[in-house]
Structures are given as C-alpha cells and as structure tokens.
N, C-alpha and C positions, 0 to 999 in steps of 0.2 A: 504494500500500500504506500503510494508514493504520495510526501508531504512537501510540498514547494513553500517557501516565504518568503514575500520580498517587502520591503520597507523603503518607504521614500520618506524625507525631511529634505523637504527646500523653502529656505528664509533668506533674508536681505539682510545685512546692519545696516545699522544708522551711518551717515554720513560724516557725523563729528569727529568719530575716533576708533581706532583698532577695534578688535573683540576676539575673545578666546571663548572656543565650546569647547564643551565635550557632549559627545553623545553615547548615553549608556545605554547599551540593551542585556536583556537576561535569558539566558534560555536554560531548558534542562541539562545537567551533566553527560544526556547520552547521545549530541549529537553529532555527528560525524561527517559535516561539510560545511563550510563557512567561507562567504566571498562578501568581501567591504570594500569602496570605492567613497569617495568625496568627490565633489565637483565642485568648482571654485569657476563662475561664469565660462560654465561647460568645459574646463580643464582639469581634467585630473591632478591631484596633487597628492604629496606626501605627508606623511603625520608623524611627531615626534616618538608618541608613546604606544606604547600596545600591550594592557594585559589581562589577567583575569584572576577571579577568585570566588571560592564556593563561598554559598553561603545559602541552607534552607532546598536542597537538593538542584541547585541552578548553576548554571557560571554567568557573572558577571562580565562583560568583556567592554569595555574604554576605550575611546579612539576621543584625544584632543588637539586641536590645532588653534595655533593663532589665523587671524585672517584680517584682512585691511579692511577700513571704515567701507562702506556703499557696494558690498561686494556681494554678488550671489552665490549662493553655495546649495548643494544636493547632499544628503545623505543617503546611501544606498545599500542596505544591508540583506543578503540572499542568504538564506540556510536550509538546512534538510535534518530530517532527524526520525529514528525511528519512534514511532508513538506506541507505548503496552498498550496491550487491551487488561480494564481491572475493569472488576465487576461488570463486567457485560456488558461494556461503552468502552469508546474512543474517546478522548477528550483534547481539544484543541484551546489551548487557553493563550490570549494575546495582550498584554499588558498596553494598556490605552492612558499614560501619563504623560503628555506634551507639557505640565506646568502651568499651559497657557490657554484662554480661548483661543481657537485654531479657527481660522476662514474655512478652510477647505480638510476637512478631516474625513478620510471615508476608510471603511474596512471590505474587503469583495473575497468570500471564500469562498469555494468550489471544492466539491468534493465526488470524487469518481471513485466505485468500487464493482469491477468485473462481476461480484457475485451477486452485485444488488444492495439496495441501503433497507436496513429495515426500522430504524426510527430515527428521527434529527430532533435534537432540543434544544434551541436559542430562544431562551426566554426574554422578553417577552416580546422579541421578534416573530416575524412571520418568514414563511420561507416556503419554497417554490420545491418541488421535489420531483424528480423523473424515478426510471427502475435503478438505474445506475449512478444517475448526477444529482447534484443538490446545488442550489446557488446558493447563497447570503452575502446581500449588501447593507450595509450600514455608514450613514454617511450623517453625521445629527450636523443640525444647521446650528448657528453660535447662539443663538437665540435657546432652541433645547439642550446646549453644553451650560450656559449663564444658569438654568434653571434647576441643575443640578449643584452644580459650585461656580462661581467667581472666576477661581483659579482652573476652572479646565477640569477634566476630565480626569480620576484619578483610580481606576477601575480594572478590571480584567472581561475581556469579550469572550465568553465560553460558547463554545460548539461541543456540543457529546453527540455520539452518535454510535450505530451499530451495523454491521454488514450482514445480509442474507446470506450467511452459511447452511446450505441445506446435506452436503456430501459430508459423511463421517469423514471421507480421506482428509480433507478439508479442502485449501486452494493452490493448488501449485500451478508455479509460472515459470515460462523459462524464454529467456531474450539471449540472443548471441551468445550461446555457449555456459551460461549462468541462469542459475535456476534457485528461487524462494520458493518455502514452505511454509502455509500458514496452517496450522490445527489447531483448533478451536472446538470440538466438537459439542453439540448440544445436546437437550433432554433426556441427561444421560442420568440415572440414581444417585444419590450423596452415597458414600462408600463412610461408614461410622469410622472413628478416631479413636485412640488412644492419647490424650493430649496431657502435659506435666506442663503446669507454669510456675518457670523458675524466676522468684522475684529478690533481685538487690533490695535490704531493708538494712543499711550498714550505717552510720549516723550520717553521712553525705546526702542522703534521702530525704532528710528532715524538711520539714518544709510542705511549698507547692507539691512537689515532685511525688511524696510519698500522698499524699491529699486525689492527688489525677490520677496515681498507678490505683489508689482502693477503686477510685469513682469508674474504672473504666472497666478492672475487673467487675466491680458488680455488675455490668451491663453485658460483659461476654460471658459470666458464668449464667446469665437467664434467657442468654442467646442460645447454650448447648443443647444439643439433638437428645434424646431419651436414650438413642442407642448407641452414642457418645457413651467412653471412659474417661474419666480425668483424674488429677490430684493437682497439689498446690506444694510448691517447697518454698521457703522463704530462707537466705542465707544474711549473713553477716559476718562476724567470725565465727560463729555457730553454722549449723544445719538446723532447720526445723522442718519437719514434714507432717502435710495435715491428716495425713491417713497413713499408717505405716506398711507399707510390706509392700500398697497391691495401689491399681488404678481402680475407682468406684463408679459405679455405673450413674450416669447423671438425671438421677430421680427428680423430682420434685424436693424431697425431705431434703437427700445429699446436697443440693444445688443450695439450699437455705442454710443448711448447714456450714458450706463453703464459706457461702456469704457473711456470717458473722464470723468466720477464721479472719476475713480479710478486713473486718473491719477492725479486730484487735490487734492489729498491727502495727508494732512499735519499731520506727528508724533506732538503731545504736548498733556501735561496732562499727570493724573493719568489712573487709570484704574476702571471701574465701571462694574462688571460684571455681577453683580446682575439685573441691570439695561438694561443691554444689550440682557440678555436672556430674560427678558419681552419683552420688546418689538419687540422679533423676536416668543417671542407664539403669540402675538398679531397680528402680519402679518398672520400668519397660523392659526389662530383661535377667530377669528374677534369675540364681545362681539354680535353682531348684529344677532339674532337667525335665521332672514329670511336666512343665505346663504344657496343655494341647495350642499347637500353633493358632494364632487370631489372624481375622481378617480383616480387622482393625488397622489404619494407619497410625504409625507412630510419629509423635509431634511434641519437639520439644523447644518450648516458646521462652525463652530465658532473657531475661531485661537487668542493664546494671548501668548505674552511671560511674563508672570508676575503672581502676585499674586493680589487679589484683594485690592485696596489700597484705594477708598472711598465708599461713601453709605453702602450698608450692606456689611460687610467684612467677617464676620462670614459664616465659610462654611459651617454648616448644616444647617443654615438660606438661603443660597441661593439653597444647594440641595431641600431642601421644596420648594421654590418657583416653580424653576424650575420642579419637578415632578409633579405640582398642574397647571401649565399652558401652556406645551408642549402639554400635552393630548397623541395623538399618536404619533407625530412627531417624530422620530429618530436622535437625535443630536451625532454627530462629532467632538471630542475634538480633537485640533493639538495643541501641547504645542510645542511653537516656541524656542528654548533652552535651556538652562540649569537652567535660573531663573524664568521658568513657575512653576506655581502649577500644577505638573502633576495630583498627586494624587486625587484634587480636579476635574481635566477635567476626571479621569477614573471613579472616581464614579458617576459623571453627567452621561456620556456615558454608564454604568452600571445601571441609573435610569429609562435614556432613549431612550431604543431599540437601541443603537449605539457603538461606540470604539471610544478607545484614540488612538490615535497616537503621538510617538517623531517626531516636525520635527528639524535636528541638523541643527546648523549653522555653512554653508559651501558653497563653491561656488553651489554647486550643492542645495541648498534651494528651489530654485524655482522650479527644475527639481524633487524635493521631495515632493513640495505640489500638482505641478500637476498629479505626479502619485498618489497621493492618491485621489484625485478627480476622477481620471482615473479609479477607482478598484468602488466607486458608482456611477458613471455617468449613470446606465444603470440598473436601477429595470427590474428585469422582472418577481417576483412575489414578494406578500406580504402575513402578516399571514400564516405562512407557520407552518403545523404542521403535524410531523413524530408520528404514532400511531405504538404502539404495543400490541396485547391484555394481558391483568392485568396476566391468567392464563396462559400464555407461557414465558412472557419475565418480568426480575424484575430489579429494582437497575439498570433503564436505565439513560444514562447523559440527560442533557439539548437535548428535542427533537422540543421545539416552538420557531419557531425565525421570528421577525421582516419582514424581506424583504432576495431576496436571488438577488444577480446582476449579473450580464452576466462575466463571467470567473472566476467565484468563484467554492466553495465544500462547502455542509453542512456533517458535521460528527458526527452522532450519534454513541454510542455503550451500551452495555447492557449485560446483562446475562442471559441464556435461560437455562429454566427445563429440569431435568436430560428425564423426560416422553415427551417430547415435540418431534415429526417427521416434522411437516408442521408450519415452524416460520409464523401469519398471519402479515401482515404488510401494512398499510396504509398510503397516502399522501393528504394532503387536502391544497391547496391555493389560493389564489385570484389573477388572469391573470388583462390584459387590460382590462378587458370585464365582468368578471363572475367569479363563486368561482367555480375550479376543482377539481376533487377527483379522484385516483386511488387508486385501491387494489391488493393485489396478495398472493400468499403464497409459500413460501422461501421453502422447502424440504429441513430438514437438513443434513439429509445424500445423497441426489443429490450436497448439495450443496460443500460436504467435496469431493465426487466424482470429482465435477468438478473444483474443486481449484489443487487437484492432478494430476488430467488429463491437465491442461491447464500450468500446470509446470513443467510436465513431460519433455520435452524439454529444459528446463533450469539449467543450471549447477548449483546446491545449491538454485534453485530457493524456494521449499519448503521446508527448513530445517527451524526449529523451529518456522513456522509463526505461528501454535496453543499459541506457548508463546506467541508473539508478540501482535494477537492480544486482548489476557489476558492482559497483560500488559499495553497496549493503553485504555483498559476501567478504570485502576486502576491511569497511566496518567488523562484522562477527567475527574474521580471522585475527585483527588486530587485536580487540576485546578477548579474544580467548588466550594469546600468547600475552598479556598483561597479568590475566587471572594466573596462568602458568608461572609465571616470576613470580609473582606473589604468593604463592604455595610451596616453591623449592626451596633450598636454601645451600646449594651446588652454586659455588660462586660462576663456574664455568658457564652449566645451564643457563643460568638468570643472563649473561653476557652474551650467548648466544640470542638467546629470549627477545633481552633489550633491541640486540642488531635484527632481528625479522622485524619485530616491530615496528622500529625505527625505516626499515625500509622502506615496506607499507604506508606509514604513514607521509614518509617524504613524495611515493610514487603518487599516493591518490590524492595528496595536499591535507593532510586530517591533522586536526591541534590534537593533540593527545597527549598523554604522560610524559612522551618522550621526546616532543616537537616541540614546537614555537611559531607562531605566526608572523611572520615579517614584512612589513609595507615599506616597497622599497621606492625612490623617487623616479619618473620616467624617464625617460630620454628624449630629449630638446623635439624629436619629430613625431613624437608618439603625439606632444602636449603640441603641436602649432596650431592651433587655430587660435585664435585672438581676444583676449576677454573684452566683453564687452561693460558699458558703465550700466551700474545699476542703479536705480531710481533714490531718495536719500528718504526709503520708508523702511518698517520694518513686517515684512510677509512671513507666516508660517504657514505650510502647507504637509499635511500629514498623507502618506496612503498606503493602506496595509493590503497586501494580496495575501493569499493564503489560497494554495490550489491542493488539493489531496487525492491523488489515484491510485490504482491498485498497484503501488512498490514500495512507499514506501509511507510510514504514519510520522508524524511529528507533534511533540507538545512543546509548545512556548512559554514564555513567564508565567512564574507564578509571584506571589505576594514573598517579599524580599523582608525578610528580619534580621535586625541588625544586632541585637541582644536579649538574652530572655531575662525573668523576673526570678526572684528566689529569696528568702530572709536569709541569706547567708551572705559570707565571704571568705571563699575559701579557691586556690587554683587559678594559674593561670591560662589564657591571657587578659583576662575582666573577671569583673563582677560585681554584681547590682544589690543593694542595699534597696528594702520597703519602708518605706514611715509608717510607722504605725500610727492611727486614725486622719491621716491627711491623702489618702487612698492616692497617692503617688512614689513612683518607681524610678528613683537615682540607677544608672548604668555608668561605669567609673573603667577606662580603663588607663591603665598611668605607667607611664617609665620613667620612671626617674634615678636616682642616682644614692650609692650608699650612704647610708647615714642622713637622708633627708626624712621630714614630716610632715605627711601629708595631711592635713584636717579634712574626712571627707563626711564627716556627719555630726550634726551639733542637734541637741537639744537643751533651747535656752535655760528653760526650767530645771530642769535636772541635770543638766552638767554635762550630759551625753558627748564625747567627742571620738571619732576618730582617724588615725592615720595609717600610711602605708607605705609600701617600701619599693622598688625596682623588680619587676616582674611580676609584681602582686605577689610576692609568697610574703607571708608573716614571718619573723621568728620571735620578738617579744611583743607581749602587750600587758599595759599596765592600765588597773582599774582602780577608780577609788570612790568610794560612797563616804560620807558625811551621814555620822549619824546619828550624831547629837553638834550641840552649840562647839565646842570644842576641842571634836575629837573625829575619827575617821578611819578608814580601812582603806589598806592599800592592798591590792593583787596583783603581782607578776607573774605574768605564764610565758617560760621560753620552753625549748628543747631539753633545758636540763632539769628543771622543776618547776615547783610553782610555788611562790615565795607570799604567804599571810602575815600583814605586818599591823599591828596595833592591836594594844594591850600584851605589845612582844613579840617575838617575828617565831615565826616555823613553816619549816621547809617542809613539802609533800614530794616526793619522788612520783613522775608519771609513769614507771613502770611494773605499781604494786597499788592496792587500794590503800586509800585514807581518806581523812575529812577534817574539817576546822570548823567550828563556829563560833564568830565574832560580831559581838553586839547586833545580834539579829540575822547577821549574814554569814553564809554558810557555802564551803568550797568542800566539795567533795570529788576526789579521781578514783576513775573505775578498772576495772580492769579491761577495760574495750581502748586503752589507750585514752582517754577521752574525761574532761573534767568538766565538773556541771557547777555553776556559781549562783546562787540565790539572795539575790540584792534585797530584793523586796516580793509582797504580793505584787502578782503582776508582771516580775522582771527575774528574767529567766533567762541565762546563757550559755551556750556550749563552746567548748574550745576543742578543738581535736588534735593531737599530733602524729602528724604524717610525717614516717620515719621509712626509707628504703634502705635494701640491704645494698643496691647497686647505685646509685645516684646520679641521674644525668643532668642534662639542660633543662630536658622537661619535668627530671622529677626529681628536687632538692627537698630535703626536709624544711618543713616550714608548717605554721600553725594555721587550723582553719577556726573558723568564728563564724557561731550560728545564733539569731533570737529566738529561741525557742517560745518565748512568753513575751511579748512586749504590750502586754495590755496593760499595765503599770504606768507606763512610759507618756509623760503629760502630754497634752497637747499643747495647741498657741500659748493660750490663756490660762493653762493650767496652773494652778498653787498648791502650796503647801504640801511639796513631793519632797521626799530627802533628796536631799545634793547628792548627784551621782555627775563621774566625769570620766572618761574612756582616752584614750591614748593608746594608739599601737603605732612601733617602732621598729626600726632596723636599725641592727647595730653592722658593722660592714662586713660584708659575705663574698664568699667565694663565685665569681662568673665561671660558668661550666665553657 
C-alpha cells in the first residue's frame, strides 16, 4: 500500500530586513524515504543545518536558513512511509500547525487500494468514495481557521480507514522482479491466552506513574475473555505473585479478585528484573513434567520504568536467562519513561517472539498502556509461517512470526526470478483448534494486469509503485540487519551488519541509524534562472497532498511532547516538579557546573527550596524545618549517610535500617535503600539512593527525591505552617 506526501510552504518576507526560518516537520520513526528542497524565487538553495531527534515515537527533522528581506521562498517536503494496520484501521494522521492564519491552506488525500476500501473516517468531513479510490479535500477559508483560534490552526487531520481483504492468502503484489505480502486475514476465532502481567512497583513508580499503571490495569483485567488464563507479578526488590504456582482462569470472582491485588499496590524498592522474568517463565512453564500441553497462547506483558538495580544486573546475564526459561512465550516490553532501559526491554522482546514498546509519561499513560494491550488482547493464530519456493522467490525478509492478533498486517517482501510467470506461495498456522494450511499461485503478469487495471480509475494512482514497492523490500532488509546488530554481540558480525546496512541505505538514499542526510549547494547551472523581486508583503500558503495506493501505507505526525509530569526528581536528563494545590507542572532541565545552586522550587510560607547540580543527579541534600520559636532540624542525605542534627546530631547508615525522631519529625531508612522523612501532617518525602556496581555517564550514583504527601504544603496565602526550607547541593563530582 503505497503512501505518497508532499508538503508545500510558500511565503514572502517583508521588505525591511533579513529573516531566518526554520521549518519543522515530524513524522513517525519508521519511515524510509525523504526528499526536501527550498526554493528561494524559484532557485534552489542550500541550508546550513540538518537534523533530527525522537521524541513520543516520531522524528523530528529541521531544515533553517537565513534568506534576504522581499524574497520568495517554497518549502517542499516529499516522504513515504510504511503505515501498520492496528486494530483494524489504517491511520493517516497530518499535523496542521502553520502558527498563523494561512490565505491559502488546503489538504487533498487520495487513497487507492487494489482490494477495495471498506470504510473511511474523516470526521466530520465528508468524503467521496469509489471501490478502490477515496478523495478528501480540505481546504478551510481564514474566516473558519479565525473561528477556531487566532493563531491558526493547531490540530492533526486524521484519515482511518480499512481495505476489502476478502482472500485468507491475503494480497500479494509483484512489480519488476519485487514482490509485497500483505496478510491480514479476517473472521477468524480469538485463540484464549495464557497472559502474566509483570508490573515494576520499585519506589521510582511512586507517583502518577504507579496511579495510571493500577487505573489501566483495572480496565484490561475486565476487558479479559472467560476462556483467558492470567496472573499478576508485581517486583521490586522482592517478587510478589498474586496467585502462586499456576495461571487462573478469568472468572468473574478471579477478575475482582485481581482487581483489589492491584489496587493494594505499594511503589518501594529497587528493581529486580532478573528475578521477575523467572518467575513469570515459571507460571507459564511449570518444572512439573505431568502438565497436559494448552492451547493457550502465552503472553508475557512486563512494564518497568528503570534499569535493573539489584540481583543480576548485568544485561546479557538476564537476556540468557530469560531466553532459557520463556520457552515459547512471547514477552512484551513497555518501558514506562524516559529512565527505563529501553534497549534492554527490545532485545528481551527480540529474544522472545514479542516488541518493545515506549510508554511516555503523560496524562494520557494509562490510555497508552491500555491501547497497547488492546493491539494483543486477541490471538487468532500462532506459528504463522509465509512460504515461498527457494527457485522462484530469493532474498525474502523475515517471513515466520510468533502469533498474528485481530486488526493487525503481516508484511513480507522479496524478490522474484527474472524466469518466474506463477509466484507459488504458501501459508501455514495454528487456529483454536488445529494447524491450517493454504496454497495458491500468484501469476505474475495477471498480477501486474490487475494492479493496472484496479488503478486505472485513480488519479496518479499507479505512478511509480514498481519503485515503491523495490524500495519497501530494501526498507524491511535494512530494518532486519539493524535488529540483527542489535541482538549479536560478535564485534565482527555487528561490523559486517553495520556495512550491509550502510550500503543499502546509501544505495536507496534512506536516513537511518547509520546514514545522514546531507543538503549539498548546486552548481552555478543547475541554479540559472534569475530571481525575481518579490512584492514587500508577507504571503503564506500551505498545501498538503497525501496520495495512498496499494505499496505502500504511511503515518505522519502525531502530537509532539516535550516533557512528562511526575512528583519526583530523580534521573537524568530532566525532571519536573508539581505544586501542590496550584494545579501546575515546573519541567526543569539544567546543566550546569560543579558546585553550583540551583533554586528550583520555593515555597514562601514554608521555606520550601530547592537546588540542583550538572546533569541533574543529586548527591546531597539538606533539609531543615523550624519547629519551634528557636530551635530547628537539620537533615542531610548524601551517599554516605544521613546526618539528624538538633537536640544533637546522629548518623543513620543507608545500608541497614534505622530511624530518629526529633521534635515531631521523624527520619527513618529502610532496607529498600531508601529513606522516608516526616516533617509534618501533610509533608511526606522520599529520598532514594541509587548506587551501581559499574558506573557510567549515564548511571552515576546520585540521590532521587520524591513528594510523596504534599498536602501539608501551604499555598499563596497560607499561615501559620512551620518553617520548613529545602536545599539540595553538589559538592564537585567526577565527569564520566
């Protein structure tokens, strides 16, 4: 299914003086052609800068240039991209933020699919629909842009839609020697589950974080099927498991029962992840030889926002493990923000028939873990393996996979002999019930016939999909020798790896892991034609195309977040402080220099302050409350202890329990690494020390800082609160 995009911005400056743009666009992480041009009155130019960066599953990419006062300029941005099919829709989503009322702003998508369209959704658009084309224009006049905002349009234009798949084989295509495989197959039985959800509850959790993982579980646990199994493990530096031994059938009673597990769930501790994945192979693959084989899929959904911090920490030590005691199971990595070990949850997921997933932290958290439950709640086959014979089709991607769920695509692609007429093509998997098999054979030149013929109808519907879908096999080959480096650790392999890669991507022009997009200046004859003067007004003109046939799919921006929310501060490279009752969210990130003090939060009335150091890690902080006319507690918490001072000083070691209490307030450290400080009703804080055995750039020891309780905590106008004042400090550290 092929996704075309093309983007125009052509504006004037004003006449008075220079002017510098940039123009940003975003698109998703997976796409795999990109062409940019500027026109400066009709002459191509060059651009100083060129780059990108993830953020919220997109790439950013920046293009800025100076340009002289009264000058016309074009921006021209073409991409391609493959678009997933999830839950049983396409989605096409176009980010419409010009800044400004726009004179001329229109969007025109078209969408062509060989097998048919069977529903389009542009709310609350209208739209024009054939068997195979779809138009949508949208073009609002400045007059309906004003009536929404001032400032422009600041929105995303969604298209969903879905394709008339009626053949189990599903849809294969094949153009010049290159041949895509869409399977999708429909109304086919949910195949029941075996599912374990593994939840990070370590003190890092505290917070939102732990708040959106219960709210989201309650909503998947009364989402499960009756002939569903489950259990619940919750780790820290402990194991907990809600049911021992076995997976429970998901009753009504069971399912309520679950429900109040997850709502007594207390953030504290480290994290033990090594430990967590045993004992979730253990539930699914019991030592006890008597069990009768299920026909259950096995599903292991494991969620942490962290790095592994006790027992075995080492992460090829826990990949072993975990590949030696999942067996079949398919695990699930959700790395819950930005101080997970991603990398480690993808190549678990990579080990074991499954995918990583970011979930960001945002309000929307919970609404992002249950859609991803949502996308495998529903097998309905497993062992799924796409055959093609050895003498017709060569240099085919990844065609055996795991489990296929109800509103997914599997997408193979490949390359077919120049002598080849009848591509054979097989499908073999395992249903509810039994293993199926289908066969058929593709006619290559019926099938170039009927890709022509079914687009014949469509405006630009067939223009260059033989490239495209060339191109898409040389995407999935790229993508699979990336995943390969990233699973080895054969310094040789990974180098070899890097250089296919790299080739690929230089031959087909792809920005990828190992590339770089370079905009180089023309040459004096490419650029002769003459600028012309442009008028001394200021014009914007917007127009988005958007063409979709059957090679290839694409999705475009989505909503761009730049930091999430949390009562913590803990980890670099940010992190956001809540006010407590002023319902706004401080996002802080700082570098600065040893031995500096940062003030990044004050409360007048109660003294509340505090600071920070060069890479946001902590290593002291000092607190002090007032708590009488004249007298006071001081608290220091570094690395090496924690130091109670008034009415006499005593030292607590963080690496054993104890506790103090001083005129009202009370310092007590646990054995989770972790000390809890009780200022007042009300005011309630946690400090945590994060101590590694190996220590790098990214992971120095350093103190984390949580509110656990800030309902104490005055507001504006507040009185007659005790003097309480915060200060945290760096004293000077070592640069990794």
């Amino acid at each position: 299914m092929l996704q075309k995009v093309l983007f125009i911005l052509t504006c004037t400056t004003l006449q008075s003086a220079p002017h510098s743009f940039a123009f940003n666009y975003i698109v998703n992480d997976s796409f795999f052609y990109h062409f940019f041009m500027i026109y400066l009155n009709s002459i191509m130019i060059t651009t100083e800068t060129f780059f990108f960066f993830t953020e919220r599953e997109v790439e950013k990419f920046r293009v800025a240039v100076s340009v002289p006062s009264g000058t016309r300029m074009s921006f021209l941005l073409s991409y391609e991209e493959l678009l997933p099919r999830r839950l049983g829709r396409y989605e096409l989503s176009l980010g419409l933020r010009p800044g400004q009322l726009v004179p001329n702003l229109t969007v025109d998508v078209s969408i062509t699919e060989r097998t048919g369209i069977s529903f389009i959704k542009v709310l609350p658009l209208k739209t024009s629909r054939l068997s195979t084309c779809a138009r949508i224009h949208y073009s609002p006049s400045l007059q309906q842009q004003s009536s929404i905002s001032l400032k422009g349009l600041n929105a995303d234009f969604n298209v969903q839609y879905d394709v008339d798949l009626k053949d189990p084989m599903g849809d294969v295509q094949v153009y010049n020697g290159y041949f895509v495989h869409y399977f999708a197959p429909r109304g086919l039985p949910v195949v029941p589950k075996d599912v374990i959800f593994v939840i990070d509850v370590s003190g890092s959790m505290i917070g939102p974080k732990i708040k959106q993982t219960k709210q989201a579980m309650g909503t998947i646990l009364g989402d499960l099927r009756e002939g569903d199994h489950f259990n619940i493990i919750t780790f820290s530096d402990k194991v907990h498991t809600w049911k021992k031994g076995r997976t429970v059938r998901a009753t009504r009673q069971n399912v309520r029962d679950a429900k109040e597990f997850v709502k007594r769930i207390i953030a504290e501790g480290w994290t033990n992840i090594n430990a967590a994945l045993l004992s979730a192979a253990q539930l699914l693959n019991p030592p006890s030889s008597g069990r009768q084989t299920s026909h259950r899929v096995p599903l292991v959904i494991f969620l942490t926002d962290g790095e592994a911090t006790i027992g075995v920490t080492s992460g090829d030590t826990i990949l072993s493990n975990a590949k030696k005691s999942l067996g079949l199971a398919s695990l699930f990595g959700l790395a819950f923000g930005d101080d997970a070990d991603f990398l480690l949850l993808k190549r678990l997921a990579l080990d074991n028939r499954g995918v990583a997933r970011i979930v960001y932290e945002d309000s929307d958290a919970a609404l992002q873990l249950k859609g991803f439950y949502d996308e495998v709640a529903s097998p309905l086959l497993t062992d799924i393996q796409l055959s093609y014979l050895e003498n017709q089709a060569f240099d085919v991607t990844r065609s055996m996979f795991p489990n296929y769920f109800k509103g997914s695509e599997l997408v193979v692609t490949g390359r077919v002999k120049p002598e080849v007429k009848d591509l054979w093509v097989s499908v073999s998997a395992s249903d509810s019930k039994q293993r199926v098999k289908f066969e058929n054979d593709v006619l290559v030149s019926h099938a170039k016939a009927n890709n022509k013929s079914a687009l014949f109808d469509c405006e630009d519907g067939s223009d260059g999909i033989s490239s495209f879908v060339h191109r898409l096999w040389a995407y999935f080959t790229i993508k699979e020798l990336l995943l390969a480096k990233l699973n080895t650790t054969d310094p040789v392999s990974q180098r070899l790896l890097t250089e296919k890669a790299t080739n690929l991507s230089l031959k087909y022009n792809f920005v990828t892991q190992v590339t770089s997009l370079v905009v180089v200046k023309p040459d004096a004859d490419e650029a002769a034609q003459t600028p012309t003067t442009a008028k001394p007004t200021t014009v914007a003109t917007t127009t988005v195309t958007a063409t979709t046939t059957t090679a290839v799919r694409v999705l475009a921006a989505k909503k761009s977040i730049f930091c999430s929310f949390s009562v913590a501060v803990d980890g670099d490279p940010h992190f956001v402080v809540q006010l407590p009752k002023l319902q706004h969210n401080l996002c802080f990130t700082v570098d600065g220099r040893a031995n500096d003090v940062l003030r990044l939060l004050e409360d007048p009335v109660r003294g509340l302050q505090s600071g920070e150091r060069s890479r946001t890690y902590f290593d002291r902080l000092t607190i002090s409350a007032a708590t009488g006319p004249s007298s006071d507690i001081m608290i220091t918490l570094s690395l090496e202890g924690v130091v109670v001072e008034g009415e006499g000083r005593e030292t607590l070691p963080i690496n054993q329990q104890g506790s103090v209490t001083r005129q009202g307030v009370n310092v007590r450290v646990d054995n989770h690494h972790s000390c809890w400080i009780q200022l007042d009703r009300g005011v309630r804080f946690l400090v945590l020390f994060h101590q590694y055995k190996h220590p790098s750039y990214l992971q120095m020891a350093h103190l984390g800082f949580y509110i656990t309780d800030g309902q104490g905590l005055s507001n504006t106008h507040g009185s007659s609160a005790t003097d309480v004042s915060m200060v945290i400090k760096c004293n000077k550290t070592k640069y990794w």
